[in-house]
C-alpha positions in Angstrom: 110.4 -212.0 85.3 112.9 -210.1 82.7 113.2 -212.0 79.5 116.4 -210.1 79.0 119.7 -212.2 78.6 123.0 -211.3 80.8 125.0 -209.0 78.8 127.4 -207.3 81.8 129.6 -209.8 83.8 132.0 -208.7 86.6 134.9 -210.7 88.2 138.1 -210.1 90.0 141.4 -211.5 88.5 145.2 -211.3 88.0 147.0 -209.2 85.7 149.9 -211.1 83.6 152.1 -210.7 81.4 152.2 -213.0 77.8 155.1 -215.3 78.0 157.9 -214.7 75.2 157.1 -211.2 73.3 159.5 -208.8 73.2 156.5 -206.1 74.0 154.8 -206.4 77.0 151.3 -207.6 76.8 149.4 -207.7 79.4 145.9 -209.5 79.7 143.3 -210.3 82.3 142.0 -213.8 81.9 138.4 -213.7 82.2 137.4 -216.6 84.9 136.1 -220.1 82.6 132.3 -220.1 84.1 131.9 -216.1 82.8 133.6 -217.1 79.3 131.3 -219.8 79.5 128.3 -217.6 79.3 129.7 -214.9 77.3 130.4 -217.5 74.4 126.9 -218.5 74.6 125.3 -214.9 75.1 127.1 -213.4 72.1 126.8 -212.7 68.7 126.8 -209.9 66.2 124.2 -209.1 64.1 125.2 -209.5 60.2 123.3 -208.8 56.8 120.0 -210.0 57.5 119.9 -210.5 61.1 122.0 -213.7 60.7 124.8 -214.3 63.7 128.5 -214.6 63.2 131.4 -214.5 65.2 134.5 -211.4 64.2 138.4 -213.0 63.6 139.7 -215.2 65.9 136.1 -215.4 67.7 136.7 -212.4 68.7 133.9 -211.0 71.0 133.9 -206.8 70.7 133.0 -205.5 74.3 133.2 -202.9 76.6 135.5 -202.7 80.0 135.0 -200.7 83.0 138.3 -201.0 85.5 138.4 -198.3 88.0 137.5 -195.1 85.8 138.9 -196.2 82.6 135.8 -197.4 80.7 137.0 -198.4 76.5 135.8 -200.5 73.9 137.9 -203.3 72.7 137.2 -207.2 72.4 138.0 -210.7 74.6 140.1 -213.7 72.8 139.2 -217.5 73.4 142.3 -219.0 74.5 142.3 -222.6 74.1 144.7 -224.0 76.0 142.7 -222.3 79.1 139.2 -222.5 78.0 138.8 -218.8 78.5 138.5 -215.4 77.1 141.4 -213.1 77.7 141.2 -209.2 77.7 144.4 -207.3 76.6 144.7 -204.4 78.4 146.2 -201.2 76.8 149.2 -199.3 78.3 146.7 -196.4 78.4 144.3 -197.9 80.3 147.2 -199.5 82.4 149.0 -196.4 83.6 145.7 -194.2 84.0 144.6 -197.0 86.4 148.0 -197.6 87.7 148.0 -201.1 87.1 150.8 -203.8 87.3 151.5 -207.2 86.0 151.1 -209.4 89.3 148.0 -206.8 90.4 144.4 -208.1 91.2 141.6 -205.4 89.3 138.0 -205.5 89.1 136.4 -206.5 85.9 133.2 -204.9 84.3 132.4 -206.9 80.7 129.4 -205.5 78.5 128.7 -207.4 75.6 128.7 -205.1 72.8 125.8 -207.8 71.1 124.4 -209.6 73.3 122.0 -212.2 71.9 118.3 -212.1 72.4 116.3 -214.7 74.2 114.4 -216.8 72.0 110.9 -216.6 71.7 
């Protein structure tokens, strides 16, 4: 049995656009069960090992959707209890992605916390 924690997630969602900004800002809302688990799975490692969160609790990460693999972080949202993952215009046109279109998620936690011993 692997003592290693879950540090990639994958999940299917919606792309949509955030409500009143004069840019267009598109997200992925990463499903509440997954944000679940990465809130408890991650942490970055600070001046002597302790664990802290970055701004906003901000979790950095790295996304896989079609080709386009980048580096970039999820956002707790509280009104919806999840994380939500902006996605770049970049990543957007090299994937050919939509607001309204459904895409398939790969999350790696950048610091993923280890098991306890």
């Amino acid at each position: 049995m692997s003592t290693l924690m879950q540090s990639e997630f994958s999940f299917e969602a919606k792309v949509w656009l955030y409500p009143g900004m004069q840019t267009a800002w598109h997200f992925v809302s990463v499903p509440k069960p997954l944000s679940e688990e990465i809130k408890e799975r991650s942490t970055i490692r600070g001046v002597g090992q302790s664990t802290k969160r970055r701004g906003w609790g901000s979790v950095p990460v790295q996304v896989t959707i079609g080709k386009s693999t980048w580096k970039t972080a999820v956002f707790p949202d509280k009104r919806s209890g999840s994380y939500l993952l902006p996605l770049k215009a970049k990543i957007r046109s090299a994937e050919d992605v939509f607001n309204g279109d459904t895409v398939f998620v790969l999350i790696q936690l950048a610091y993923p916390r280890q098991p306890q011993k």
